[in-house]
N, C-alpha and C positions, 0 to 999 in steps of 0.2 A: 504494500500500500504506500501510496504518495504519501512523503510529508508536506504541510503546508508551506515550509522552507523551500523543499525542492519547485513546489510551483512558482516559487514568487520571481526568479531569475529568470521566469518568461517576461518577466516587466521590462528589464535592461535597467533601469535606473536602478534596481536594487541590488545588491550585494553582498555579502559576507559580513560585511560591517555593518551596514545598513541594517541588516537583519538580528545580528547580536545586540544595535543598538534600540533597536526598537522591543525587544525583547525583553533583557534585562541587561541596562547598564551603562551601555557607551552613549548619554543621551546628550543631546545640541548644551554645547560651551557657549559664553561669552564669545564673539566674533566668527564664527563660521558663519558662513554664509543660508542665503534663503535656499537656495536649491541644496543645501544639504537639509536643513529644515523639513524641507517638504519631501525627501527622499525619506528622511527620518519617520516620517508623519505617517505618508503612504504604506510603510513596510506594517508599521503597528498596525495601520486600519487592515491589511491584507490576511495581515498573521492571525486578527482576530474575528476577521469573517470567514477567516477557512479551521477555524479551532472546533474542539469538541465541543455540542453545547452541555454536556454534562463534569462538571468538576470535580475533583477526588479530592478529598478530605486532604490539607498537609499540616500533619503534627510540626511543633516548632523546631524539633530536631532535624526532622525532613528540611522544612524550609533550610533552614541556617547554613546545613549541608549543604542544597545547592547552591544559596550564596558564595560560600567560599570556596565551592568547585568554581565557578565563575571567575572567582577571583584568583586561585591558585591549582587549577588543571583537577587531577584527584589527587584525594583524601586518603592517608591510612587507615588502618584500622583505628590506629591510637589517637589520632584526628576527634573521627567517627564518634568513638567514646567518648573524647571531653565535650564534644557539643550534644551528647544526647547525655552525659550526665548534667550540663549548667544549665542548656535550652529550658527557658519556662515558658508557658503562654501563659498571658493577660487578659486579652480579648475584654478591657475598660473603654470605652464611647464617651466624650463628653462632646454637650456641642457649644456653642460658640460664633455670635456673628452668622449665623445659619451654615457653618464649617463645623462638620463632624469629623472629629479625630480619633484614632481608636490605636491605644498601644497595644499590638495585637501581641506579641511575645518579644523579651530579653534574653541576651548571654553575654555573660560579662567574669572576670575573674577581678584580683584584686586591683590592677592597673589601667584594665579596657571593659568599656562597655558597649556594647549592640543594641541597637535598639530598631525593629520593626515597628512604623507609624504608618498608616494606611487616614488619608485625608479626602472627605467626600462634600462636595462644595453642592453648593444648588444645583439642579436636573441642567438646567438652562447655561453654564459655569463648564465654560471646558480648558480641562487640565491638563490634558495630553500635550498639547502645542505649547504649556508654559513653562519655565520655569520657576520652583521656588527655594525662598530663603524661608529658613526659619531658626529663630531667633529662639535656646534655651537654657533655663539650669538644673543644675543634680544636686541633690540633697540626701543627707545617710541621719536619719532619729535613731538614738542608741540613750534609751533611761531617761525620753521625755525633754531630750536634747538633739538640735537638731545642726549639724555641723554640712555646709557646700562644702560641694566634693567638686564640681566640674562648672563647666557653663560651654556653649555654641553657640557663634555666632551665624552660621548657614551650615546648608547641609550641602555635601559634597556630589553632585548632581550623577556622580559615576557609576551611582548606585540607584537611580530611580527608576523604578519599573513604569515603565508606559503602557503596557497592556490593560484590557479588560474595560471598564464602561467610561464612557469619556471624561466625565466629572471626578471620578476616584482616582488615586494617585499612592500608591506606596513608593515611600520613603525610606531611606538606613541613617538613620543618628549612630554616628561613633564617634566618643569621645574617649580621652585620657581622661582618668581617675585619679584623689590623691585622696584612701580612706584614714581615717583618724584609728588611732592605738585601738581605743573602746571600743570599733567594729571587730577586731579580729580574737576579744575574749569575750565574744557570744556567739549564739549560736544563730546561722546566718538566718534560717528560716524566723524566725523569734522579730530581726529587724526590716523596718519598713522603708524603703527605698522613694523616692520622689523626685519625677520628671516634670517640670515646669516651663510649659510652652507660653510664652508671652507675645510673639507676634510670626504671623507669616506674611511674606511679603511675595508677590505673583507678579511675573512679567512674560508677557508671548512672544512666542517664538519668533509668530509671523508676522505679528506688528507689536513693531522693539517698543512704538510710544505707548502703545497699551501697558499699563501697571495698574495694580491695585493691593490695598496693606488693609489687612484684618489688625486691630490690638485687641486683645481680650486673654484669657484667663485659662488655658487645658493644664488642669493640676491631676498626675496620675502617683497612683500609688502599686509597688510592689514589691513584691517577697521574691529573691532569685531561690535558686535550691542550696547552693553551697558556693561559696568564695574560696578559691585556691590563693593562697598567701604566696608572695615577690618571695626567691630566694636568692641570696647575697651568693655573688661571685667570687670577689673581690678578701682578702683576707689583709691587706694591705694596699695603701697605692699603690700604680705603676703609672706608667710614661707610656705612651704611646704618640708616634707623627700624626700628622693632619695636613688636611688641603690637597695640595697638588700631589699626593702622593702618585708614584710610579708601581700601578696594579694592577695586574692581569686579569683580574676577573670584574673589575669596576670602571670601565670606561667613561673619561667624563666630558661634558661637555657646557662649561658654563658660558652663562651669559653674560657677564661680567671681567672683561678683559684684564680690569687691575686683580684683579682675584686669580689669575691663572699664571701658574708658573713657583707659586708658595707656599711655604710648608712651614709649621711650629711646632712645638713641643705641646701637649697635653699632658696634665696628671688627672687621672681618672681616682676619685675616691672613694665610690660605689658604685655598684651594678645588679639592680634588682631585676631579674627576671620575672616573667608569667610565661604561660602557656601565649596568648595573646600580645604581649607586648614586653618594652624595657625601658627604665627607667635610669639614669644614672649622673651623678655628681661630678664634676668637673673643676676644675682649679682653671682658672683665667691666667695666660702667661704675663702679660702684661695692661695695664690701660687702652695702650695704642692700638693694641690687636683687636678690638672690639668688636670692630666692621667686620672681620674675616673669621671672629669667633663666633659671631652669634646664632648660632644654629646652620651654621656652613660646615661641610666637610666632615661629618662624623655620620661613614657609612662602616658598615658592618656586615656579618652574615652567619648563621647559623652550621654549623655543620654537624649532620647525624651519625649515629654508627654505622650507616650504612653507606656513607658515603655521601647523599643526596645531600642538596643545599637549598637553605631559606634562607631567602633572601632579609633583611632589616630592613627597613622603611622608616627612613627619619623623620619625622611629624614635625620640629622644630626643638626649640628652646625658648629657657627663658630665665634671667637672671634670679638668683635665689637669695634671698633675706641679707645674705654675708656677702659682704662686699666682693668678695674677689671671686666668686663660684658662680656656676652656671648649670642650670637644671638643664638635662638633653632627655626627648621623649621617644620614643619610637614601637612601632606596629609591625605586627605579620600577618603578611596577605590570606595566610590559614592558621587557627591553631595550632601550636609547636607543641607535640611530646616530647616534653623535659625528662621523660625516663628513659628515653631513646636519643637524649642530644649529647653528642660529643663534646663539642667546645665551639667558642663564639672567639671569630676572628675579624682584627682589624684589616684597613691597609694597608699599614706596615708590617704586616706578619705575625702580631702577636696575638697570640691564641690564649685565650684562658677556660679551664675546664669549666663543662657544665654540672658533669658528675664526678 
């Protein structure tokens, strides 16, 4: 039997791209052009007139999974299991502005959080052709105390599903976490979690002057299953290069000409791992270096026992409390089994055990 993919390449406008993008994922950026727009547009309306009209149930594990198939080819087994042990569904609705939001399920560990949001505007309100911003905070109550943990300023459009009825829209919120002491001597089910949507903001595709801003109030609450706790790498500082380093497996390419060609000294003070993400402390070499320390040039990568490699994905930085330090944040494109990870290399070559 035809897939509905294989029919769509009778179009000629559509292709490969066109078709994962309308799909799940690769959806219209700031500055591309109208005719990728409307190649974008077309493939969704085609994928969804030739789709089954009956739909199967997907648990939040199911989903999650193929997220991060998407996002990083397949999944191991040990993959597999951390997102069907963390995956919770929600399936909470608030409306707003006549914008129903629904946090349909979380997975998250002690550093990174996921979050599936499904947004459904008025029948008349179509969402396929736009993009949006939205505006949030995380909050952790632990003994009637309630400590932010995160905040968002948009959502990273890489990830938004464009299928299904024109006005609905699922969304991926991922942010970096910083939980407090108090969350990790309870017990996680016991504490209540809180995603605070404060504004979306909508702009079309196909006519860039068209915008419009909801403010109003989506306050959700929830319970994940269990938090796996950061584990320290690091048993002492080390030194490690940066910048221009000369490495084989990290080709670079910046856009900043005075920045190419330099390299400094780092002293790394910590490195707290998850499954999902890392975390780590930084010593600043000097003042002047500012411009070329700030969340530049601190690429990394994972390597398992078996050889394979995850990649690190640096999120940024951001200066920390003490003058001379710098917080550096970073993601993986799939859950990391940390029981199966060899060692995290810079680079310059330096490798420090996982296990």
């Amino acid at each position: 039997m035809m897939k509905p993919e294989d029919l769509l390449y009778a179009v000629g406008e559509v292709n490969d791209e066109a078709v994962n993008d309308a799909r799940f994922g690769e959806p219209v950026r700031h500055g591309r052009g109208l005719r990728r727009a409307v190649t974008i547009a077309l493939a969704a309306a085609l994928l969804l007139a030739m789709s089954v009209t009956v739909v199967a149930y997907v648990g939040a594990g199911d989903w999650f999974k193929a997220f991060f198939t998407h996002l990083n080819s397949n999944l191991t087994q040990g993959q597999q299991q951390f997102i069907d042990d963390s995956a919770v569904e929600i399936g909470e609705s608030i409306t707003c502005e006549g914008y129903t939001l629904t946090l349909e399920s979380v997975i998250m560990d002690s550093q990174r959080l996921y979050a599936k949001v499904v947004i459904q505007a008025p029948e008349d309100v179509d969402l396929k052709t736009a993009r949006c911003d939205m505006y949030y905070a995380l909050y952790v109550e632990v003994k009637g105390e309630k400590y932010y943990i995160g905040r968002g300023g948009s959502i990273d459009e890489m990830y938004t599903d464009r299928m299904g009825e024109s006005n609905v829209l699922t969304m991926m919120i991922e942010q970096f976490i910083k939980l407090p002491e108090e969350v990790y001597a309870k017990d996680p089910g016991s504490i209540t979690y809180e995603l605070l949507v404060g504004n979306l903001n909508f702009a079309s595709i196909l006519e860039p002057e068209k915008t419009w801003t909801l403010e109003g109030e989506w306050n959700f609450c929830f319970q994940p299953k269990y938090i796996q706790s950061a584990k320290e790498l690091l048993d002492e500082p080390i030194s490690i290069m940066m910048g221009d380093v000369d490495c084989e497996w990290n080709s670079k390419e910046y856009s900043d000409p005075q920045k190419y060609g330099k390299t400094w000294m780092a002293t790394l003070q910590s490195i707290q791992i998850t499954p999902m993400g890392m975390y780590a402390i930084c010593e600043r070499p000097d003042a002047n270096e500012r411009g070329l320390w700030y969340g530049y040039g601190n690429y990394a990568r994972v390597v398992m026992d078996d050889g394979t490699i995850v990649d690190v994905r640096t999120l940024g930085a951001s200066k920390s409390s003490e003058e001379y330090y710098e917080e550096w944040f970073y993601d993986f494109l799939a859950p990391v089994d940390l029981s199966k990870a060899d060692y995290l290399e810079f680079e310059d070559g330096t490798k420090i055990p996982i296990n």
